[in-house]
Structures are given as C-alpha cells and as structure tokens.
PAROPA-745558 format. One record per residue (C-alpha): x negated, y, z; residue in one letter; residue number from 1. Coordinates in Angstrom, 2 decimals. Each point is the difference from the previous one (the first is absolute). Layout:
<sites>
<site u="X" v="Y" w="Z" code="a" pos="NUM"/>
...
</sites>
This chain:
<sites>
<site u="-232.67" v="31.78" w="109.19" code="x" pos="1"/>
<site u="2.16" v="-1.20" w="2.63" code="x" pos="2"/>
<site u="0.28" v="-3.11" w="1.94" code="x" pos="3"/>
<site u="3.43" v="-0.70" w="1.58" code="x" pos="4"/>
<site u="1.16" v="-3.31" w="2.73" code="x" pos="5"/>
<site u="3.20" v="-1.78" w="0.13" code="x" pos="6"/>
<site u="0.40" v="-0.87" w="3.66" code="x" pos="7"/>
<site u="2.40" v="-2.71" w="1.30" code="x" pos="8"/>
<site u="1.22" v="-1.02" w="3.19" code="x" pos="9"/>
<site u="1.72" v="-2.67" w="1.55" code="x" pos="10"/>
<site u="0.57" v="0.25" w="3.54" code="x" pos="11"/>
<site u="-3.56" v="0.20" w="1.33" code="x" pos="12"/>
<site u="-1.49" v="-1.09" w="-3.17" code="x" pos="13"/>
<site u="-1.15" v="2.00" w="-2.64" code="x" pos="14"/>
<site u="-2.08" v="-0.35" w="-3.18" code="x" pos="15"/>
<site u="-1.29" v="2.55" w="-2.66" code="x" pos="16"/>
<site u="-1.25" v="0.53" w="-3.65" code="x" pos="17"/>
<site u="-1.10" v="2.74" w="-1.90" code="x" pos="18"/>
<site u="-0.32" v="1.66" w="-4.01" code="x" pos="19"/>
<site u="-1.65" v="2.18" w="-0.91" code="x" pos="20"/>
<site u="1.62" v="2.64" w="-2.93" code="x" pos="21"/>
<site u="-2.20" v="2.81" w="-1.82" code="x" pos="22"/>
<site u="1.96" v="3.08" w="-0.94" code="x" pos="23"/>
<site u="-1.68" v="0.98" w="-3.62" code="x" pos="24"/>
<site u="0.29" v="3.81" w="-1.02" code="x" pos="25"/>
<site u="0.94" v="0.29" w="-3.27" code="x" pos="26"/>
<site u="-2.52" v="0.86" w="-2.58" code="x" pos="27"/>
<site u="0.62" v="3.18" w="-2.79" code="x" pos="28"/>
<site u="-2.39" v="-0.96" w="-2.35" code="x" pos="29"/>
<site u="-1.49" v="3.30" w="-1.93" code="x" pos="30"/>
<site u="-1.85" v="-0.54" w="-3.62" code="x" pos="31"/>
<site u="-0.40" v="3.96" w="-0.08" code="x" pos="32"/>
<site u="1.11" v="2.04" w="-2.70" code="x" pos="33"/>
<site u="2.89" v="-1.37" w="-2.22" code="x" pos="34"/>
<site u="-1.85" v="0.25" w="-2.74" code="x" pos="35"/>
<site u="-3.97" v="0.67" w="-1.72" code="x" pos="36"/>
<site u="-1.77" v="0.26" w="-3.06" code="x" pos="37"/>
<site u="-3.59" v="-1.23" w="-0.29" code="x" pos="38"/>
<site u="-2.40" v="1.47" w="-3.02" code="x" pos="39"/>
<site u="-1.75" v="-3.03" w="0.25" code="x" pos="40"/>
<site u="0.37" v="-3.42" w="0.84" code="x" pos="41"/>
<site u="0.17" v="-0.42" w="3.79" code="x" pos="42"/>
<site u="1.55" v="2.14" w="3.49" code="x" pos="43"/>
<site u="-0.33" v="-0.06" w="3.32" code="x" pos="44"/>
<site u="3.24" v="-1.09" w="1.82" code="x" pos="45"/>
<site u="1.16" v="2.14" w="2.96" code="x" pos="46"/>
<site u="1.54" v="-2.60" w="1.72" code="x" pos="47"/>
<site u="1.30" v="1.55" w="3.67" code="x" pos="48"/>
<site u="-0.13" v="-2.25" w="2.81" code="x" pos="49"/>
<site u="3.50" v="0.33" w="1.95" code="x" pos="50"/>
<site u="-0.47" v="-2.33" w="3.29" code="x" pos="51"/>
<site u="-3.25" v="-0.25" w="1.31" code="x" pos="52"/>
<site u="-0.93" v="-4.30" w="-0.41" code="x" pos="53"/>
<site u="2.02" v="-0.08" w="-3.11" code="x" pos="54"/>
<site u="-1.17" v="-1.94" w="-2.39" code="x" pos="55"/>
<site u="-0.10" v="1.36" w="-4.23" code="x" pos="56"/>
<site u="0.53" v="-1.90" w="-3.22" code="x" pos="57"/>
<site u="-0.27" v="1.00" w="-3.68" code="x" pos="58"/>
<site u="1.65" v="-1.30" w="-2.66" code="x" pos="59"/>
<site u="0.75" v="1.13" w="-3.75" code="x" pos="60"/>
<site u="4.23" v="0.05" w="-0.85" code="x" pos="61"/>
<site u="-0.17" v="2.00" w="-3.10" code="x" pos="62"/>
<site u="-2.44" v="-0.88" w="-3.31" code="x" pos="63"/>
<site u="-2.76" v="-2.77" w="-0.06" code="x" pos="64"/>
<site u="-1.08" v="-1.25" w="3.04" code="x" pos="65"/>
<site u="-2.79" v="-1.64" w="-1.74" code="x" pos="66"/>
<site u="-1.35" v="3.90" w="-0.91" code="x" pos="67"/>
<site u="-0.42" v="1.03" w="3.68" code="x" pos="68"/>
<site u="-2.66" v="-1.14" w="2.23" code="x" pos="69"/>
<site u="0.18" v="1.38" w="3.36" code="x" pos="70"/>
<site u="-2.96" v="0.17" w="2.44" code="x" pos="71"/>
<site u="1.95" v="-0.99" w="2.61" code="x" pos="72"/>
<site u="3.77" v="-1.03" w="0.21" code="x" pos="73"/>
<site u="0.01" v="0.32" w="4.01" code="x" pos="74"/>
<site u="-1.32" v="3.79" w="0.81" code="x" pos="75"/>
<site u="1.66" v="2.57" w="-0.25" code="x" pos="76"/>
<site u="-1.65" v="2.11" w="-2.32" code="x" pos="77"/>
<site u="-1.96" v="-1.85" w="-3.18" code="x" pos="78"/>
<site u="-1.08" v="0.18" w="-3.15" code="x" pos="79"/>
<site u="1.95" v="-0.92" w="-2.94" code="x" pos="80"/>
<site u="-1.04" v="-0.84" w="-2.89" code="x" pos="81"/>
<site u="0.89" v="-0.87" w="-3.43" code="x" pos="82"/>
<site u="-1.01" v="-1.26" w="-3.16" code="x" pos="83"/>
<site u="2.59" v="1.76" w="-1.86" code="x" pos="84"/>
<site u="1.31" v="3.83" w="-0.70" code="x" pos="85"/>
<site u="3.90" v="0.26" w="1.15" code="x" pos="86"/>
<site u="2.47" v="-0.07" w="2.19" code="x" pos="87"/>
<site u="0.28" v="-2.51" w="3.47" code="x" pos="88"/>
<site u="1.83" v="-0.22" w="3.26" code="x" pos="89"/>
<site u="-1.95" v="-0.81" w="2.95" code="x" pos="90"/>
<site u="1.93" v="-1.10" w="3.26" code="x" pos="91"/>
<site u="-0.99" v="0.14" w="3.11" code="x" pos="92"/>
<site u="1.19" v="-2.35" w="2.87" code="x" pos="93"/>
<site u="-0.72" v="1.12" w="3.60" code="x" pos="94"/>
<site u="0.39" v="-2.77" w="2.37" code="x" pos="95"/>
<site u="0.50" v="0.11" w="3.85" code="x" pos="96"/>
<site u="1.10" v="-3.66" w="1.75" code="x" pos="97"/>
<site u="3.36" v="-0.77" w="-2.03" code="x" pos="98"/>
<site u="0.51" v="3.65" w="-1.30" code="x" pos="99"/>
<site u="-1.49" v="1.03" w="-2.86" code="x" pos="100"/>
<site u="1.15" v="2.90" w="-2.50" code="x" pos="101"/>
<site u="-1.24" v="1.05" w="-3.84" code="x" pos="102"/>
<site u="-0.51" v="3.25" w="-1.86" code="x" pos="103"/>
<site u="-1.41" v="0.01" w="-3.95" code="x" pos="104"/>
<site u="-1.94" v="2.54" w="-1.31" code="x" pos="105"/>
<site u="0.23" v="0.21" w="-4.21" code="x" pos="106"/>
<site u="-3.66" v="0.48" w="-1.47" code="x" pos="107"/>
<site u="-0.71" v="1.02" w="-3.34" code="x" pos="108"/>
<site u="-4.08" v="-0.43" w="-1.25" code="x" pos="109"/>
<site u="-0.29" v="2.47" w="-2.59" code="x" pos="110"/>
<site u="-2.78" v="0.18" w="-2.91" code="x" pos="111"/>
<site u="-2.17" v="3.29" w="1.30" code="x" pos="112"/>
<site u="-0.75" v="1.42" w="-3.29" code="x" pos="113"/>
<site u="-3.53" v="1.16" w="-0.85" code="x" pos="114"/>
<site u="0.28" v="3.14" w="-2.18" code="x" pos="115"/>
<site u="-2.37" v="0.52" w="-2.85" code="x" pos="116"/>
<site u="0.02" v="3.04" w="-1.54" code="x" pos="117"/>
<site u="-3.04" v="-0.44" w="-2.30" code="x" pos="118"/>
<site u="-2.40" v="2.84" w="-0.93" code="x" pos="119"/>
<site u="0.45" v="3.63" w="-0.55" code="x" pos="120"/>
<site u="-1.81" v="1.55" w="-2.56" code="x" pos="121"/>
<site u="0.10" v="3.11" w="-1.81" code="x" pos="122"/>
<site u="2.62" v="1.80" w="-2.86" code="x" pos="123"/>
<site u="-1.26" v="2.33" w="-3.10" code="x" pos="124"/>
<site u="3.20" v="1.60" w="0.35" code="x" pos="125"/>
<site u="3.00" v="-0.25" w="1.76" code="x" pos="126"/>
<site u="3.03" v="-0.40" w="-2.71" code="x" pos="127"/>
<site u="2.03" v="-3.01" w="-1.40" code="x" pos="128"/>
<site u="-3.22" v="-0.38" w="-2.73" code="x" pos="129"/>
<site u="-2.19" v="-0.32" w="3.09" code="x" pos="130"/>
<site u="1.69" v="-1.75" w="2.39" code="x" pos="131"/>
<site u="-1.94" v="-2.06" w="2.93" code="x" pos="132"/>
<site u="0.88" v="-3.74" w="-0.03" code="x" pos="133"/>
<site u="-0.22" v="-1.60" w="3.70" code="x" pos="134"/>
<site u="-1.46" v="-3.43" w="0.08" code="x" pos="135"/>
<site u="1.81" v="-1.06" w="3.16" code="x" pos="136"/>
<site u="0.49" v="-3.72" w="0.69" code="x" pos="137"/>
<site u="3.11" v="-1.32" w="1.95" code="x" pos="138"/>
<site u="0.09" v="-2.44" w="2.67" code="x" pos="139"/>
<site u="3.34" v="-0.59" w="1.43" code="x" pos="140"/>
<site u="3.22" v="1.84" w="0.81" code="x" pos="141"/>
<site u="0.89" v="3.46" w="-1.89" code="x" pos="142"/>
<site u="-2.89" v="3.16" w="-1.20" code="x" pos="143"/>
<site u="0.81" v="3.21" w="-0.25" code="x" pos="144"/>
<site u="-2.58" v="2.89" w="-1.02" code="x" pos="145"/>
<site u="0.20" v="3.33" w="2.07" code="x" pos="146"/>
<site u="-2.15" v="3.07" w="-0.22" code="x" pos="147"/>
<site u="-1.46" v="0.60" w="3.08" code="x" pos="148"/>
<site u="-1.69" v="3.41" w="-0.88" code="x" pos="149"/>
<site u="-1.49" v="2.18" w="-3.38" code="x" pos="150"/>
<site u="0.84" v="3.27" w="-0.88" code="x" pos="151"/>
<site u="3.17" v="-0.89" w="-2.36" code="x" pos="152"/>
<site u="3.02" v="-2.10" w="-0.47" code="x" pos="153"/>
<site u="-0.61" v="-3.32" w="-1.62" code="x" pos="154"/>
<site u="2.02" v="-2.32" w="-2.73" code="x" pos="155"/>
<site u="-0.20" v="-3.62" w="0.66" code="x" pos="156"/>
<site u="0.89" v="-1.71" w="-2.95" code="x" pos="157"/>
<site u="1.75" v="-2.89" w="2.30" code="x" pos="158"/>
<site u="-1.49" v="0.47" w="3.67" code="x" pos="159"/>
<site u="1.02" v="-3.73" w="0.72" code="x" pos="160"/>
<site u="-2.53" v="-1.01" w="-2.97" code="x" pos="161"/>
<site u="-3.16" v="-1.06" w="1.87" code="x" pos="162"/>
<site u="-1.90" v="1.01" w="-3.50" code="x" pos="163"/>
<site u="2.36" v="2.90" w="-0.99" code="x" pos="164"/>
<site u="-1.24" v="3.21" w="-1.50" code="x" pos="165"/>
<site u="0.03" v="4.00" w="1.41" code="x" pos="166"/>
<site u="-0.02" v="3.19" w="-1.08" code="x" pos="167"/>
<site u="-0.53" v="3.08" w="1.98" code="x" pos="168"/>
<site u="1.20" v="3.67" w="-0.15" code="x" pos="169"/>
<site u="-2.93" v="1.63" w="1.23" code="x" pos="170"/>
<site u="-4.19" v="-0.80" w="-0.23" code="x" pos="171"/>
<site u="-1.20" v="-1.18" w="3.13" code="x" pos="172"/>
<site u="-0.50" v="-2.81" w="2.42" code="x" pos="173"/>
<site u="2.59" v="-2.24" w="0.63" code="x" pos="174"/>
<site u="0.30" v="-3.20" w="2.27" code="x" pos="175"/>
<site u="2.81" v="-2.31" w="-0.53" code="x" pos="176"/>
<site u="0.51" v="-2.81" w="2.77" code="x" pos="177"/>
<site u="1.54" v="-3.92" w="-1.22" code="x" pos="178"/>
<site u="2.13" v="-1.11" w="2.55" code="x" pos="179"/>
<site u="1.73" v="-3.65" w="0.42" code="x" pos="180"/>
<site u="2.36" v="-1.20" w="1.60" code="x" pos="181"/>
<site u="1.59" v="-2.89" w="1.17" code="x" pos="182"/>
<site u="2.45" v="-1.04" w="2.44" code="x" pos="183"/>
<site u="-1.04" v="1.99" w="3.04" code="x" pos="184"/>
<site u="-3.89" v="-0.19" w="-0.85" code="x" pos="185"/>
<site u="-1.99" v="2.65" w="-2.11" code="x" pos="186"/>
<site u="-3.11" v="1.26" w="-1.20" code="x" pos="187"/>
<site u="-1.43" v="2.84" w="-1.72" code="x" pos="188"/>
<site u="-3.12" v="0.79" w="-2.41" code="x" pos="189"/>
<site u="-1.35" v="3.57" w="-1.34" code="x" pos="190"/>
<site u="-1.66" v="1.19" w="-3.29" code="x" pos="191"/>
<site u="-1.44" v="3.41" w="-0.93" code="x" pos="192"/>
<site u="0.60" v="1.37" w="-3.81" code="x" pos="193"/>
<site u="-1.63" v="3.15" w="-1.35" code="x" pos="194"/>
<site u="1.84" v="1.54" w="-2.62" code="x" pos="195"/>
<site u="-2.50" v="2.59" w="-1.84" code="x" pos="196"/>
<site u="0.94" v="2.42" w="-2.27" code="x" pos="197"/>
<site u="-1.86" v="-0.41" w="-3.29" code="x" pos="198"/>
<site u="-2.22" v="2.51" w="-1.22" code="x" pos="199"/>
<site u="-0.34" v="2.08" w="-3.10" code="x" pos="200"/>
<site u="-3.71" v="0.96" w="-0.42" code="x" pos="201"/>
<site u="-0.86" v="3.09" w="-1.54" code="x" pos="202"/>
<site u="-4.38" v="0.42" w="-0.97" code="x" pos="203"/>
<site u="0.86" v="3.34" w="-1.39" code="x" pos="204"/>
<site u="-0.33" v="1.00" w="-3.48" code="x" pos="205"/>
<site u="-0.04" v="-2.42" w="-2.53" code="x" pos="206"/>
<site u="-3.41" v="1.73" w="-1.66" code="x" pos="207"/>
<site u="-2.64" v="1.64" w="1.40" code="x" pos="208"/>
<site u="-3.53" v="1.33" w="-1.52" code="x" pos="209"/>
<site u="-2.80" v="1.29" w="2.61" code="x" pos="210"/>
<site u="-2.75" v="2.55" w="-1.66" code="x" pos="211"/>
<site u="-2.26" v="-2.01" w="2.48" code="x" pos="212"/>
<site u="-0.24" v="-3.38" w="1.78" code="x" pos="213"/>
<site u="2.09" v="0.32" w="2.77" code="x" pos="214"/>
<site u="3.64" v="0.80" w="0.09" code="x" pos="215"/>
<site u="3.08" v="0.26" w="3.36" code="x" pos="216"/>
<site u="2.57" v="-2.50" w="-0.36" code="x" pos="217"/>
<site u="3.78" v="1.22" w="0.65" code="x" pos="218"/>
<site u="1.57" v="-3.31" w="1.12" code="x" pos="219"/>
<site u="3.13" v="0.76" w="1.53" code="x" pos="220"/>
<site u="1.63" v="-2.13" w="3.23" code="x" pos="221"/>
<site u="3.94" v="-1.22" w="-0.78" code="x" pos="222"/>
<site u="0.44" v="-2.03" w="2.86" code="x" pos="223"/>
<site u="-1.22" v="1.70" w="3.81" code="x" pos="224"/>
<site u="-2.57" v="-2.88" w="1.35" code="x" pos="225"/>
<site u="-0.57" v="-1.79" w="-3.22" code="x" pos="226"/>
<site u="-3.70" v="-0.11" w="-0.60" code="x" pos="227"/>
<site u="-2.22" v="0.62" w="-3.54" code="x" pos="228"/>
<site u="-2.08" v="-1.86" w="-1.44" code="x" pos="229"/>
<site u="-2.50" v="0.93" w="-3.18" code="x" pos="230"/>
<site u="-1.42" v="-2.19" w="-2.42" code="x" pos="231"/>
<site u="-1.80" v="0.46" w="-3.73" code="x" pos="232"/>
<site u="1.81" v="-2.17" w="-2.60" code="x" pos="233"/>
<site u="-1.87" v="1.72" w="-2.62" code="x" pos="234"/>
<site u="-3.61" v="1.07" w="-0.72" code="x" pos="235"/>
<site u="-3.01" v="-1.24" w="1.43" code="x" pos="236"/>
<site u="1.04" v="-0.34" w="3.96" code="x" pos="237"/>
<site u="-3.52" v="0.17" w="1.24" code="x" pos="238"/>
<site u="0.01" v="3.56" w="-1.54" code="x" pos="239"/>
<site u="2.47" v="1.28" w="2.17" code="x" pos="240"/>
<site u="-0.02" v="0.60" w="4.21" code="x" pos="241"/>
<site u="3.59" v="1.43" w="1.67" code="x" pos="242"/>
<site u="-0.83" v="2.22" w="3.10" code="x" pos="243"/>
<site u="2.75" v="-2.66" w="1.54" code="x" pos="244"/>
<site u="1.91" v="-2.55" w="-1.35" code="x" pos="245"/>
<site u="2.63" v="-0.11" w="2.54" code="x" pos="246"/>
<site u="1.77" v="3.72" w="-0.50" code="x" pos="247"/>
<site u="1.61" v="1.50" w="-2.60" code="x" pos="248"/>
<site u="-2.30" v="3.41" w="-1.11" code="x" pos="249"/>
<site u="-3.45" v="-1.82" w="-0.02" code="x" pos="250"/>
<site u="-2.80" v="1.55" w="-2.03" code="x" pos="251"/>
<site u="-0.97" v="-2.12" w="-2.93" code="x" pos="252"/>
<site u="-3.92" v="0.25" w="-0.94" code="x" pos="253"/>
<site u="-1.57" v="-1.79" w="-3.09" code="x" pos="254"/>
<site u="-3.59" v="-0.65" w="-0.92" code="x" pos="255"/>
<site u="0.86" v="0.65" w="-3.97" code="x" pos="256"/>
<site u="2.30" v="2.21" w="-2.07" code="x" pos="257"/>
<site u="2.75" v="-2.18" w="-1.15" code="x" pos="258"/>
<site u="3.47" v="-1.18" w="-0.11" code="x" pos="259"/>
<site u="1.31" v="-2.03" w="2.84" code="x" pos="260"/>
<site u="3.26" v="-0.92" w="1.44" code="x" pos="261"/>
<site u="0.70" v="-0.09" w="4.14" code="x" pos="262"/>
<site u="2.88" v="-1.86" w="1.10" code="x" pos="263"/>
<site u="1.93" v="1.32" w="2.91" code="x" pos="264"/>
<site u="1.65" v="-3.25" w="2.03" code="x" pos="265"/>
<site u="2.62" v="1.41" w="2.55" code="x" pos="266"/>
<site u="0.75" v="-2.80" w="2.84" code="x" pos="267"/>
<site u="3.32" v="-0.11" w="2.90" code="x" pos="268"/>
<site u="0.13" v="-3.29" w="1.71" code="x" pos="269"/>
<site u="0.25" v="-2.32" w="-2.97" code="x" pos="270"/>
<site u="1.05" v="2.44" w="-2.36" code="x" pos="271"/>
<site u="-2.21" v="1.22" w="-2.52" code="x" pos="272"/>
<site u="-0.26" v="1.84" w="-3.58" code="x" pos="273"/>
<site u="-2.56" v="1.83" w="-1.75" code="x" pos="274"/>
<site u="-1.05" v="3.06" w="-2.58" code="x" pos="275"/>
<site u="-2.91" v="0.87" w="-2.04" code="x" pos="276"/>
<site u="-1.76" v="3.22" w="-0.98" code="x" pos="277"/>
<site u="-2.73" v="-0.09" w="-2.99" code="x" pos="278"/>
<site u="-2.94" v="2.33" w="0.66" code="x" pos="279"/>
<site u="-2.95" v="1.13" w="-2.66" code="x" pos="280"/>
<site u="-2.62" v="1.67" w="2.12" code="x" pos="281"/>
<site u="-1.42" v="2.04" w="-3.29" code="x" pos="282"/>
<site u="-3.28" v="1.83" w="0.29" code="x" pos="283"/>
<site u="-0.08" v="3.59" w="0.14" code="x" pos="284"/>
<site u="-1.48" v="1.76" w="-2.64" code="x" pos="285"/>
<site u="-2.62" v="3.20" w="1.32" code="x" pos="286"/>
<site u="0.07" v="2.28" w="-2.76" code="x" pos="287"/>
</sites>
C-alpha cells in the first residue's frame, strides 16, 4: 500500500492532497491434482494457498450443484460431499484485493465394491461330474475368480460368474479369491475348497468262516489318510466287540458261533464308500 501527494504551488502558496493506491499480487489459485477418484462418496480438497491473506471460494461448474455440500466454501482445503456417485468439477477461486485466479479439479465418487465370495466347502472328486459351484454374490463393478494357490491348475466354467462352477486337475486344497472392480475402487474375498479323492473300500474277502470265535480282519486302505470305520449290519451286534473300530485289520470277537456281516466304511474329507465281509464263527469239533 502506498500513499502518494500532489503538491501545488503558486508563488509562495502551496496546497496538497493525497491517495492512497494498493498494489495487489496476483493470485495462482491451485485445486491440486487435475483430477481424483473417490471409492466413496466424499474427498478432501487440497486446496494450496498461493498469497498469504488470500482469501478461497468453492464452487461446483460441472454436474449438480445441488449433490455437493461442502463444509466450507472459504478454506482452502474441505470436505466435499455428495449425495450422488459420478462425475463433478469443483473450482476454486483464490482471491487477493482485485486479483483473483481459478483452477478445477474433476472428481469422480466411485461405488467401492464389497466382494462376497460366499462359502467354500468341500468336492467328492474333482472332474466335470463333480464340479464345485461358488456361491459368490456381486455388488458393483466387474468379478473375476483367480486361484490364488492348490496344488493344480483349475477350470472355471466362466470366472466372471459370481456362482460359476470348477474343476481341478489335481486333489488338494485350493483357494480361489473374487475380486471386483469398479472404476478405480476394488475389493477382494477368499474361499477354501477341498477336492478329495473318493475312495474304493476293500473289507477283504467276501466270505470268511473262523473254527473259533474270533477272527483278523484284512481291510485294506485305498486312499493315504482316509480313516475306517467298522460296523455290524448283520447278526446280533451286542455279540460282537472289534479290538478298534477306527483301523482297518481289527480283531473281531463274538460271544456265539454264528453268521454275521461287518461293514467296512472308508472316509476322505466328505468322500465316502463302503464293503462288507460275511463271517460264520463255526465251532470246532474235538474229535
């Protein structure tokens, strides 16, 4: 600010007045960045104050101003917010004396998706007759199924599907991820599926008769880690007590001579199948 005098004189009079003039510096108003995308529905401004006493203003220029509430249209840096998903054009106006100056910055508020992916579960097998059906739900924006680890290669039936079906190449664990995607914003859910290889149990011999009351059972193992599991379907079962239930070569003792039938049940994961051997514990004649 200055403050300048116009002097006159006239002979040895003389008289004065005086103005006074402020010299403004120009503003350069700065919004920030060109342009951002917001996975929700409101952003900070980064409004950048150019001369120190300037003074800021907010305003919308591009969609519905009647969307956008700001908390304050004279700082520098607030909050926007809107009622809406897409696209504005915020403008800010920095202000010092008669100079002033604008910038925009183009904000888009994106729908954050919230991926689903459902429940894993397990597979008796791991063909196209046994396939594992997701039960993803979408939310917004584009899925897309991955493998993120399991000993094989898997076959999505269509990996954009959030409830498509998959086959695998090889028994094991797998974990697939769901990811979405939209705009700029993303999100990601995992599920765990346990394809198990079915198995074929085997009691032994169709037919066996014991000269006594006891007699070793020859159940053989298909599947490494599946586990046994004996049962009478036949014959009185309070006759009969298994040295264990849970392996495959118990001893089977019986209280009477008789026919019975034990039931072999061989288990992996949810797989399951069963065999039978009929046994007549006869009584031995002593000549």
């Amino acid at each position: 600010t200055y403050v300048y005098r116009w002097t006159e004189v006239n002979g040895g009079c003389s008289d004065y007045d005086e103005v006074t003039v402020t010299f403004y510096e120009p503003t350069v108003a700065d919004a920030g960045p060109a342009t951002a995308e917001e996975c929700d529905l409101d952003i900070a401004l980064g409004g950048i104050q150019s001369i120190p006493g300037s003074t800021a203003s907010w305003s919308v220029v591009a969609g519905n101003p009647a969307d956008i509430t700001f908390s304050s249209t004279t700082i520098f840096n607030p909050t926007a917010t809107s009622t809406a998903y897409g696209t504005y054009t915020f403008r800010l106006t920095e202000t010092n004396g008669n100079c002033s100056s604008t910038d925009d910055i183009t904000v888009t508020f994106t729908e954050q998706p919230v991926a689903d992916a459902g429940a894993g579960g397990n597979v008796c097998g791991k063909d196209a007759g046994n396939p594992f059906t997701f039960t993803g739900v979408s939310s917004t924006g584009t899925g897309t199924w991955t493998q993120q680890s399991g000993p094989g290669v898997s076959n999505f039936t269509d990996n954009t599907s959030a409830t498509t079906t998959v086959t695998v190449d090889t028994y094991g664990t797998y974990v697939y991820r769901w990811t979405e995607v939209n705009g700029g914003c993303s999100d990601y859910d995992e599920v765990t599926v346990n394809f198990y290889e079915p198995t074929v149990a085997d009691a032994g011999p169709a037919t066996a008769e014991e000269c006594d009351l006891n007699i070793q059972l020859l159940g053989v193992q298909s599947i490494p880690g599946s586990t046994a599991s004996w049962s009478v379907i036949a014959g009185n079962p309070a006759d009969i007590t298994f040295s264990s239930t849970t392996i495959f070569n118990p001893t089977a003792t019986s209280t009477a001579y008789g026919t019975y039938t034990f039931r072999l049940t061989e288990t992996n994961g949810n797989c399951s199948s069963t065999d039978d051997i009929t046994v007549t514990f006869t009584e031995q004649p002593v000549a």
